[in-house]
N, C-alpha and C positions, 0 to 999 in steps of 0.2 A: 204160494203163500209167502210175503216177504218175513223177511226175520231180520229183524232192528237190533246189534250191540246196542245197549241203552245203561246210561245213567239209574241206579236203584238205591232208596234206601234200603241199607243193607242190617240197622239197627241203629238206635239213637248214638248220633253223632257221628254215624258210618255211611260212606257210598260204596260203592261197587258197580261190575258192568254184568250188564246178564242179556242174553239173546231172549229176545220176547218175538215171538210171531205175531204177525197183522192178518188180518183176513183179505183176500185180494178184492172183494167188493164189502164196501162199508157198509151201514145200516142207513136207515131213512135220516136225513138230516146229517148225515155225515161226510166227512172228506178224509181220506189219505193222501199225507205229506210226508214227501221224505225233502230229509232238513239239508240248506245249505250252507248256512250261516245259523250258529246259537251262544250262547255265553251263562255264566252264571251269576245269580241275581242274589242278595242277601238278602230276600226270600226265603230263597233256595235253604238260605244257612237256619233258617226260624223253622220251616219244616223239617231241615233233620237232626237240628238241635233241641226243639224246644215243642214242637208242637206234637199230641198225639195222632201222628201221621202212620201207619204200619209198614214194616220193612214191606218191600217188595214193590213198593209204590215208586213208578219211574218219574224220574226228576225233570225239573226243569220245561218254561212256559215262556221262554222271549226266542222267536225265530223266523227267520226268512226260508220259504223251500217250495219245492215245487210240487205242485198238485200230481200224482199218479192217480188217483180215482175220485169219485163221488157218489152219495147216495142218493136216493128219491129223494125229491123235494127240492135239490142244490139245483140252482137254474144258474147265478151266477157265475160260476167257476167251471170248469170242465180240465183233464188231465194237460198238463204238460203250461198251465199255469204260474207264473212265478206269484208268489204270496206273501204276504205277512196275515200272521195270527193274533188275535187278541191273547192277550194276558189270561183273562177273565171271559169265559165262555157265555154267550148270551143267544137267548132266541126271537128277542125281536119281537115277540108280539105281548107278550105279558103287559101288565099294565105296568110295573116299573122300567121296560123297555119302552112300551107305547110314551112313558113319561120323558127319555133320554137320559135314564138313568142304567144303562144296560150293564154297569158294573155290580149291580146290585139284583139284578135275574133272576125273578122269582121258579121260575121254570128249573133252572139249574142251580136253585138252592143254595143263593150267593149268604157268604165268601165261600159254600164248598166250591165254585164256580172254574177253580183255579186251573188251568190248564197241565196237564200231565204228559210228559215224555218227550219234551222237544229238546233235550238232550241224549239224543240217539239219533238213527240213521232214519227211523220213520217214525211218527207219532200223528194220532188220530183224531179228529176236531168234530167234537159235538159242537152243532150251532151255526155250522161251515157257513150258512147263507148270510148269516151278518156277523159271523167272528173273523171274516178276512176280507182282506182287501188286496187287490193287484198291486205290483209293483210296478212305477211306468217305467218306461225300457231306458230312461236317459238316468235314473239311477240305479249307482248300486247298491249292492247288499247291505254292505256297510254301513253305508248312509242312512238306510231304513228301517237298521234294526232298533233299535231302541225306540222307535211309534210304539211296540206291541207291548211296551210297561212303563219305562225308565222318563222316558222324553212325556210321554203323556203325563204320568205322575208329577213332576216337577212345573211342566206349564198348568197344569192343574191347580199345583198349590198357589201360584200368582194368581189365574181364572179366576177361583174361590174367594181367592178376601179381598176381589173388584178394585183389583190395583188399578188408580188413575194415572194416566202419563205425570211422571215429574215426581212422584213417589217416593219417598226412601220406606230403601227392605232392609233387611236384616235376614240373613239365612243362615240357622247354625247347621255346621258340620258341611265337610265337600265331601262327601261320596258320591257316589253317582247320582242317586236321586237328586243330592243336595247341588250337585255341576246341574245338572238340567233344570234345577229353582231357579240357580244362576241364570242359566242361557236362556230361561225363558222371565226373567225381568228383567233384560238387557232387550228380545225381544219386543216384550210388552209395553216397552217405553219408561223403563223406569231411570227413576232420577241416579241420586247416589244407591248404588249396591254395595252393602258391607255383606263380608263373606266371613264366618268363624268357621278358623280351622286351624291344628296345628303339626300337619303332614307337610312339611317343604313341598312336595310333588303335588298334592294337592292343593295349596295355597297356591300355587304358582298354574294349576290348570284353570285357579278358581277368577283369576286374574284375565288369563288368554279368552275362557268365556263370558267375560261380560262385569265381574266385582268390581269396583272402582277401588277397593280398600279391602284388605284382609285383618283380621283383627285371631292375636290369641284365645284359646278357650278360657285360660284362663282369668283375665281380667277381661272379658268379653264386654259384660255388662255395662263397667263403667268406664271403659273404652268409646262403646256404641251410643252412651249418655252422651260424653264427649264430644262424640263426632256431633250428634244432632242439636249441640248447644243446650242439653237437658231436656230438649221436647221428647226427645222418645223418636222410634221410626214411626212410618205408618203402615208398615206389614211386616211384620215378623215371621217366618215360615222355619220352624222345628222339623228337622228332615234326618233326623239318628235315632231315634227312637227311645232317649235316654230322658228321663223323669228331670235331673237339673236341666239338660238342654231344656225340655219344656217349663219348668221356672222361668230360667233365663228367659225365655222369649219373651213370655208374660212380664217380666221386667222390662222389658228395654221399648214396649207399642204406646204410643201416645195414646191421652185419651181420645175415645172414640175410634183406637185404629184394629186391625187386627191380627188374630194369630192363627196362623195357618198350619196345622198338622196334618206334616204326612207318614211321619216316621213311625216304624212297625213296632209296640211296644211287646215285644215277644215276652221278656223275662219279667213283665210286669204283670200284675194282675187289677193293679188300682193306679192313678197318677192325684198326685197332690197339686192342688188349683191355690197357689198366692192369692189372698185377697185385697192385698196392698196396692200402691201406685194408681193403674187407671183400671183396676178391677171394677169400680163402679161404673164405667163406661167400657165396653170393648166389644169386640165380635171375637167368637171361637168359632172354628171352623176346621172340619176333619175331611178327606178326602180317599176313596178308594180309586186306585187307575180309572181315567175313563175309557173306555172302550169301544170296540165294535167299528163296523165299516166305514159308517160316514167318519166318527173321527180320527181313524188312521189315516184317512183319503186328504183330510184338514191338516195334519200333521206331514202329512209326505208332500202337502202342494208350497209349507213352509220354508221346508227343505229342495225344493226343488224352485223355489224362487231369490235362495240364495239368503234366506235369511237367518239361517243357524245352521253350523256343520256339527256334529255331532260325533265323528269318527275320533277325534283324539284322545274319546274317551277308550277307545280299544288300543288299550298297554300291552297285551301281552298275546298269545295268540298259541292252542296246539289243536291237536288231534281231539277230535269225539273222543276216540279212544282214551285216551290220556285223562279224561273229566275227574274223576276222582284223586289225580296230583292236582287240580286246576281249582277243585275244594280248598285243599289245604292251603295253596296258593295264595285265591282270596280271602281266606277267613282269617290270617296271619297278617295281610297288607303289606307281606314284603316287596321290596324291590320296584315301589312305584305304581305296582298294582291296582287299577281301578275297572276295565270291564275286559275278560278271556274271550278274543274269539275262540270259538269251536268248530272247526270245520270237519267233512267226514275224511 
């Protein structure tokens, strides 16, 4: 029976590492992975900050590793496999899968959906037949890791508010989500990229991906007026999950244009909607990761055609072991910090 050090909430606002045992053959529908490559997500920080999640529950859902087993049904995949995992555990045949909505798994009782414990040495996937996908051999890890949340979330929020080539965006805040809104309307073909941030190390990564212009948080708005000659952009994407950032966005969309939220409003319970400017005309639009095999596979054929690298989003790098310094790490944003690898 393997036995996984792993990542645990250990009480609100605590991690810890605790040996968890795996069973050596999974159940129907399932796969064992032990992890190659993992990292930690501000997610991660909403579950052990904010959300009623109970200690004991193993952390962490963005990972690259390889298959050791499989259960009945997994036709797929077979051991010794290199993988990426969805974020968001789905089974493919529900009607909101059957739709292409598989972030949203009626089977798996989305958002509980959320995938558990791939920060430790092995962690178990319900839904294995459409929550992973192969990695092809000419990339690595690296490269790949961010399809399983980060990279999908952010081309996402561009997908969603049907950005036309020549577009101007607006993306507040560069965290990671908000680097990957970047890289994927740089991507998408978009025009001028304004990027709000005001982290030196992020403004300047938000640059190397794709921003044409970086703008302060604080006079954002009438900075972004500014650039666009007072029209306004025509996509907005809210990616911090912060009540002013989403004002602000709503400020700054042309009429007719729209605002793209992806950010996790953890500490909130309500958001307040401006009704000024082009509130009479706009599109609002929210996004959960998209998920599942075919779009990791769409996501990895990007990345392997040379059209967005994704690795310099990994600043800093330690041990599984080490996961609960690598909390503190990123929840602080010291020192440049934007995505930990985790290796075992």
């Amino acid at each position: 029976m393997p036995v996984s050090n792993t990542c645990v909430k250990t009480g609100e606002g605590q991690v810890g590492m605790l040996q968890i045992p795996y069973p050596d053959a999974p159940g129907p529908g399932q796969a064992l992975v032990r992890t190659r490559l993992s990292t930690i997500c501000g997610s991660d920080i909403h579950v052990v900050d904010h959300l009623p999640v109970p200690a004991g529950v193993p952390m962490g859902h963005e990972a690259v590793g390889t298959v050791e087993a499989v259960g009945a049904g997994v036709t797929a995949f077979r051991p010794g496999d290199r993988v990426v995992v969805s974020c968001l555990l789905c089974c493919g045949t529900c009607r909101r899968c059957m739709e292409g909505d598989h972030q949203v798994c009626e089977t798996f009782n989305a958002p509980a959906n959320l995938l558990f414990g791939a920060q430790g040495e092995f962690f178990l996937v319900n839904g294995a037949q459409t929550s992973m996908a192969k990695v092809p051999d000419s990339l690595e890890d690296e490269q790949v890791l961010f399809v399983t949340d980060i990279m999908s979330t952010g081309f996402a929020a561009i997908e969603r508010a049907e950005l036309n080539p020549g577009d101007t965006v607006a993306i507040f805040a560069q965290g990671p989500v908000g680097l990957c809104a970047t890289a994927g309307a740089r991507t998408y073909g978009a025009g001028l990229i304004i990027a709000v941030e005001g982290i030196p190390e992020r403004a300047a990564m938000a640059k190397r991906l794709g921003a044409d212009v970086v703008v302060d948080p604080a006079n954002a708005v009438a900075e972004i007026m500014r650039l666009t000659g007072n029209r306004g952009v025509d996509v907005a994407v809210e990616a911090l999950g912060h009540e002013v950032t989403f004002q602000n966005a709503c400020a700054v969309v042309r009429n007719g244009g729209t605002v793209s939220s992806v950010g996790v409003y953890g500490g909130y319970t309500e958001l307040r909607l401006p009704t000024g400017g082009s509130f009479m005309h706009r599109k609002i639009v929210t996004t959960l990761c998209p998920v599942g095999t075919a779009r990791m596979e769409r996501l990895m054929a990007l990345i392997q055609g040379g059209k967005v690298d994704l690795r310099p989003l990994l600043t800093h790098s330690m041990k599984l072991s080490e996961t609960p310094a690598g909390y503190e790490l990123f929840r602080k944003r010291e020192g440049g910090v934007l995505k930990i690898a985790l290796r075992p």
